[in-house]
N, C-alpha and C positions, 0 to 999 in steps of 0.2 A: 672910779670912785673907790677910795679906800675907806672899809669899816672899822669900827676896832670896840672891845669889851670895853665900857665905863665901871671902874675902880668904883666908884661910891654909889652908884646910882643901884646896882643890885639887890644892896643891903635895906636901902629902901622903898622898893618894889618887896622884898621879903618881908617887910615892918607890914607893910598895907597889908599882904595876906595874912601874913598871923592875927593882924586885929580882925578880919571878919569872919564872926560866929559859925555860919552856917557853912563854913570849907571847914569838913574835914582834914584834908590832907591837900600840898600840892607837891607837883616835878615838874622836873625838866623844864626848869626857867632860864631862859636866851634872853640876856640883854644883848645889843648891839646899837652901835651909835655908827650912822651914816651918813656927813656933812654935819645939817643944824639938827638931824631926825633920829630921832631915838626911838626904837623897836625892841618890844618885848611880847614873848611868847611862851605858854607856859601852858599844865594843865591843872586842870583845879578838880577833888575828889569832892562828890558831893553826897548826900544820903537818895541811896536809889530811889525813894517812893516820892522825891518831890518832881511835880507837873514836870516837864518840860519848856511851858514857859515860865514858873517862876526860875527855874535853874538860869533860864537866858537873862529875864531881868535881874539875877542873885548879880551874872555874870558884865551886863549892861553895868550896874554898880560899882564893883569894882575896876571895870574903864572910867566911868567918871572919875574915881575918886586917884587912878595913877594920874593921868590928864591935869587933872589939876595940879599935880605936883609936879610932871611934865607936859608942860602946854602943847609943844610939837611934838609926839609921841605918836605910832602908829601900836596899837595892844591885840595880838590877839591870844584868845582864849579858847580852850578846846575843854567842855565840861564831859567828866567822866562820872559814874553813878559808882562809889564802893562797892565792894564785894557782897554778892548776896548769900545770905548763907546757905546751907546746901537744903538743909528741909523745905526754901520755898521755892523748890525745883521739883518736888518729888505728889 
């Protein structure tokens, strides 16, 4: 099976993050298309003090909402908490 990068589908996987609020930041987004299945991977920066399940349902969300823009898509998402600042370490 040969994969290959899809030209336009990146740009709107990058649309979908920018519009949700609650990401901070994201990287290291991997599109790849495999046969009819399209795979993306990425990580998404979030504010350290939220639950850990709301960050999963943040994160559940935004698979729905690529999914529906591509229906066979496999998505995964690795949630990381921003930087804390150094005073509430000390």
């Amino acid at each position: 099976m040969i994969d290959r990068a899809p030209d336009k589908i990146t740009p709107q996987i990058e649309q979908i993050l920018a519009s949700q609020n609650f990401i901070i930041d994201y990287k290291n987004l991997k599109v790849r298309e495999a046969g009819a299945t399209l795979f993306a991977n990425f990580t998404i920066k979030v504010d350290p003090n939220l639950s850990i399940g709301k960050a999963h349902a943040l994160a559940d969300e935004i698979e729905i909402k690529i999914k529906s823009a591509f229906p066979n898509s496999e998505i995964y998402i690795h949630i990381e908490p921003t930087e804390l600042p150094d005073y509430m370490f000390s």
